[in-house]
C-alpha positions, 0 to 999 in steps of 0.5 A: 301608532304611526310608528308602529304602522311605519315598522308593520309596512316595512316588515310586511315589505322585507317579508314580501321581498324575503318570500319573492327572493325565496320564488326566485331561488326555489325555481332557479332551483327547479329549473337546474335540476330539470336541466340536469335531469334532462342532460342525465337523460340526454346523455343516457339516450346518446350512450345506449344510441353509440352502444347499439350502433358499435353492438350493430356495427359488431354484428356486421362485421362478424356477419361479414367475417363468416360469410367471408369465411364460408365462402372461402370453405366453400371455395376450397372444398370446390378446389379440392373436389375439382384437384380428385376430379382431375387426378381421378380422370389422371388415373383412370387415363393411365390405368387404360393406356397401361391396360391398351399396352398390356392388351398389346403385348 
């Protein structure tokens, strides 16, 4: 009866160290796919984060570009106004001093 009470013990202990080494493998287990998760998630979080900032950084620079170019349309129209302007006061100059000489004649 001691006999069988010594192996009931020792099973009873193996099977209790068996059931800790099973906790302690379970949470092991727990604790890396939680990491993992949180590392996916992280990752996830920095990616759309770089893509917002190069998508903003895009709109920016084309922002810029096109009020770049506008402000040189605008430029040059201005400069081709002011150029008519000035050949148009030309021509009208010279149309009055050939209309001054021709009354002269």
């Amino acid at each position: 009866k001691q006999e069988a009470d010594k192996k009931k013990k020792e099973t009873d202990k193996k099977k209790q160290e068996a059931d800790k080494k099973k906790k302690e493998t379970d949470k092991k287990k727990k604790d890396e796919d939680k990491k993992k998760k949180q590392d996916a998630e992280k990752k996830k979080k920095d990616e759309d984060k770089k893509k917002k900032q190069e998508a903003d950084k895009k709109k920016k620079d084309d922002d810029k570009k096109k009020k770049d170019t506008d402000k040189k349309k605008k430029d040059d129209d201005k400069k081709k106004k002011q150029e008519a302007d000035k050949k148009k006061k030309d021509d009208d100059k010279k149309k009055k001093d050939t209309d001054k000489k021709l009354s002269l004649i």
